[in-house]
C-alpha positions as CSV (number, residue, x, y, z in Angstrom):
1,X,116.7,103.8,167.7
2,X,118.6,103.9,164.5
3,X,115.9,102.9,162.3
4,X,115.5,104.7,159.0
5,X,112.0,107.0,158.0
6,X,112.6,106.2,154.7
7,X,115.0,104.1,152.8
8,X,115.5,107.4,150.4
9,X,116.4,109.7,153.2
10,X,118.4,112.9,151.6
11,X,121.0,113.7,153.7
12,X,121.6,117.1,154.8
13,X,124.9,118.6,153.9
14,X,126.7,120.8,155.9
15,X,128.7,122.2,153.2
16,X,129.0,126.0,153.0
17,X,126.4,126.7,155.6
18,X,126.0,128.3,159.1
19,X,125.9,126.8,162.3
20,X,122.5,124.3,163.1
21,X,122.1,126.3,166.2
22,X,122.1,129.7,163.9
23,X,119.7,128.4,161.4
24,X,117.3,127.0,163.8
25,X,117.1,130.4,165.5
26,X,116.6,132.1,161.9
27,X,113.3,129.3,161.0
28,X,112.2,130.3,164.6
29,X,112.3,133.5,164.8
30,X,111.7,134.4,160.8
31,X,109.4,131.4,159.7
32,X,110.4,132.2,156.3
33,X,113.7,129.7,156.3
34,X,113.0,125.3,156.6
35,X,115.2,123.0,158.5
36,X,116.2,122.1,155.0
37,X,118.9,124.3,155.5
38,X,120.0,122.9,158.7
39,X,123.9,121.7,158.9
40,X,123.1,118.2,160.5
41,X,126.4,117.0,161.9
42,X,127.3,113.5,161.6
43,X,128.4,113.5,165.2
44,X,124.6,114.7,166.4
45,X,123.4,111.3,164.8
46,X,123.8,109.2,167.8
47,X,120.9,110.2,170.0
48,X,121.3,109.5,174.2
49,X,117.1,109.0,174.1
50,X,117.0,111.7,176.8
51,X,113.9,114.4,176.8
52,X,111.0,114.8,175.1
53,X,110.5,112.0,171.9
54,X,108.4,111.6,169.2
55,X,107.6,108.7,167.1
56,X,107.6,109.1,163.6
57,X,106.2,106.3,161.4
58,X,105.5,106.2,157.6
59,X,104.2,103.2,155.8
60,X,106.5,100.2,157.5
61,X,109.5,102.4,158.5
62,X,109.1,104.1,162.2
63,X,112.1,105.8,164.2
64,X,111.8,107.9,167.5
65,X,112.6,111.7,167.1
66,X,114.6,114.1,169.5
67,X,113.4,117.4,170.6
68,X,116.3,120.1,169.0
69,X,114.6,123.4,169.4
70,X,111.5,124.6,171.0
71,X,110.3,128.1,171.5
72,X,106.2,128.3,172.3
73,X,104.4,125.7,170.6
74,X,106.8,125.5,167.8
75,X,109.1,122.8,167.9
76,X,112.0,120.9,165.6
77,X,112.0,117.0,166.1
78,X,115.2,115.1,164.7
79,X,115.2,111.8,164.0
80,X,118.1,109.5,162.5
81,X,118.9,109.5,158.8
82,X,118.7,113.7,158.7
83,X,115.2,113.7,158.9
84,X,114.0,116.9,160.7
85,X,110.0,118.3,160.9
86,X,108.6,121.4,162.6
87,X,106.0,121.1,164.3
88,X,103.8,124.1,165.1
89,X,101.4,122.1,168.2
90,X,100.4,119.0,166.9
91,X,100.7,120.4,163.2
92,X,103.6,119.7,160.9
93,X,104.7,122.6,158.9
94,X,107.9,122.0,157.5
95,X,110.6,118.9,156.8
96,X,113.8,118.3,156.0
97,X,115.4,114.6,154.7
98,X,112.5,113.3,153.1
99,X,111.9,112.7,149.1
100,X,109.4,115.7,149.3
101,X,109.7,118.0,151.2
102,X,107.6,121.1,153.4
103,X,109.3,124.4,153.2
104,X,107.3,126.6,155.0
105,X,103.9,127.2,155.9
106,X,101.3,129.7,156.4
107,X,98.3,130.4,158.2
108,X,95.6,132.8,156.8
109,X,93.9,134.0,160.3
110,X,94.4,131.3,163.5
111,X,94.3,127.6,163.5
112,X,91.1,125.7,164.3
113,X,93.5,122.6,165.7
114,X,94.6,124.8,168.7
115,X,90.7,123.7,170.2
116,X,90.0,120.5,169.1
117,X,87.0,120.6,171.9
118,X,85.8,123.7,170.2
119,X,85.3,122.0,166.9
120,X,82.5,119.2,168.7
121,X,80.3,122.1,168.6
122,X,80.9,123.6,165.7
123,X,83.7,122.6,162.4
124,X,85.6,125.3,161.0
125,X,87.3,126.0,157.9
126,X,90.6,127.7,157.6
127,X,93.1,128.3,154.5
128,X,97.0,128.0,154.8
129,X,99.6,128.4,152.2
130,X,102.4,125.6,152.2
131,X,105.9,126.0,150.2
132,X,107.1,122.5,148.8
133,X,110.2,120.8,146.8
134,X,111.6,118.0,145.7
135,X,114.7,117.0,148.0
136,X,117.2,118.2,145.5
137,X,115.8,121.7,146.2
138,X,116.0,122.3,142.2
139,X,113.7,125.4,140.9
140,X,111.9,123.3,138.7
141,X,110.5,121.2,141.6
142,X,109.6,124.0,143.8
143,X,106.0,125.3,144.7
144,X,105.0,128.4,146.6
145,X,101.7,129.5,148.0
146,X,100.3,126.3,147.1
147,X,96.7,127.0,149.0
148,X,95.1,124.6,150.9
149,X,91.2,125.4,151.5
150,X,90.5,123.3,154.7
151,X,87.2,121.8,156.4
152,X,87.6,120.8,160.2
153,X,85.2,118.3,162.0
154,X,85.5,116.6,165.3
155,X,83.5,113.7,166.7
156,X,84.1,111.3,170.1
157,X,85.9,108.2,169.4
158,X,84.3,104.6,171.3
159,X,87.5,105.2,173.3
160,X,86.5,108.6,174.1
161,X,88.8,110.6,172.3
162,X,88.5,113.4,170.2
163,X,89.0,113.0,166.9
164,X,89.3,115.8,164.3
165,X,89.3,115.2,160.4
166,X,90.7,117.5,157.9
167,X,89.3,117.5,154.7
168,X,91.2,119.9,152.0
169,X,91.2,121.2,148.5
170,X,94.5,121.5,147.2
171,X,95.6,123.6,144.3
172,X,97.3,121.6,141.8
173,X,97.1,118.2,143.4
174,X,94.9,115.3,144.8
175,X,92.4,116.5,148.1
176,X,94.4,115.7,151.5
177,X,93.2,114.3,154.7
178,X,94.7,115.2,157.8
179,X,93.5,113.1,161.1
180,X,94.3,114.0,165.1
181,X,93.5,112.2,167.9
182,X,93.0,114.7,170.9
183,X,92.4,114.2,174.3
184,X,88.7,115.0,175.6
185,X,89.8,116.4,178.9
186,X,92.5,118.5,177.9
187,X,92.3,119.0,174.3
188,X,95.8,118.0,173.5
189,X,96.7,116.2,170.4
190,X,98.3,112.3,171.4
191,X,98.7,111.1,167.8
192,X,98.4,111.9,164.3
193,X,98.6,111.1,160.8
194,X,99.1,114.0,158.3
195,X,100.1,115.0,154.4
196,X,104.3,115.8,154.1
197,X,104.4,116.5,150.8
198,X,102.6,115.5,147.2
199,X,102.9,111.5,145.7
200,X,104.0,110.6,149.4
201,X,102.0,108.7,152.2
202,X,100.8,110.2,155.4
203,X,103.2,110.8,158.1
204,X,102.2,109.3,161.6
205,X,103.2,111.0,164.8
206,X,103.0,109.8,168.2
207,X,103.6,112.4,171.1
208,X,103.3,109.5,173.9
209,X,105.7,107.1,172.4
């Protein structure tokens, strides 16, 4: 359980900022703050292992995430190290503890992922706008509105899953591939593997661990 994401985790400070409980209430219920901002405490580090988990793995380093916050489908997931993601479903839409990292993000019009069982009969294309940094959160490393122009496809899997592909066109940097394994009978996304941030590798999550 106390395995590191990454070796360069950024830990969070807690220096000079409000309560974690007050800024996860602000990212929920603005969407316009990131769990960057959180106050981790070191005391919250040591996790029981009680309530929903999920796994987290990217390249060789895996650790199991805590559930902090939920409201709806949108979710934050701690794991140990400070590393903190949003989830919005099955999507990632903002981090916190990693070299790069996902500020906020933004939807123009509904998400095709919310019916993966939609997209067998027909793909779908939808645009989003992502804020990133570097984990020093210097102006010269930040990025806003960076658009992503995105192509949705599903097809059954030999296992008989659903899996959807997401091909996109990325201003400024290399074309990103999203994957998500979705159950046929309900539609619900079991794992995935998707971009965090530009120059790093895809993040892996497992909602069964």
């Amino acid at each position: 359980m106390r395995l590191l994401l990454l070796l360069l985790l950024v830990p969070l400070s807690a220096c000079g900022r409000s309560s974690p409980l007050a800024e996860l209430t602000r990212l929920f219920q603005g969407g316009e703050s990131e769990p960057d901002r959180l106050a981790i405490a070191e005391a919250e580090s040591e996790e029981d292992g009680e309530g929903p988990q999920v796994r987290f793995a990217l390249g060789r380093r895996a650790a199991n995430a805590v559930l902090i916050q939920q409201q709806g489908e949108r979710r934050m997931w701690r794991a140990p190290g400070g590393v903190v993601v949003a989830t919005d479903g099955p999507r990632v839409v903002a981090t916190a503890g990693l070299p790069q990292i996902v500020m906020a993000t933004r939807f123009d019009g509904p998400d095709p992922l919310d019916d993966p069982r939609a997209l067998l009969e027909r793909g779908a294309e939808v645009r989003r706008l992502v804020d990133v940094s570097g984990a020093s959160r210097s102006p010269e490393t930040m990025r806003f509105g960076v658009a992503f122009d995105c192509r949705l496809r599903a097809a059954r899997t030999e296992e008989g899953m659903i899996l959807v592909e997401e091909r996109c066109r990325v201003r400024g940097f290399p074309p990103v591939t999203n994957r998500f394994w979705a159950s046929a009978e309900t539609g619900q996304v079991g794992f995935a593997e998707q971009w965090v941030g530009p120059g790093m590798g895809p993040l892996s999550l497992d909602f069964e661990p």
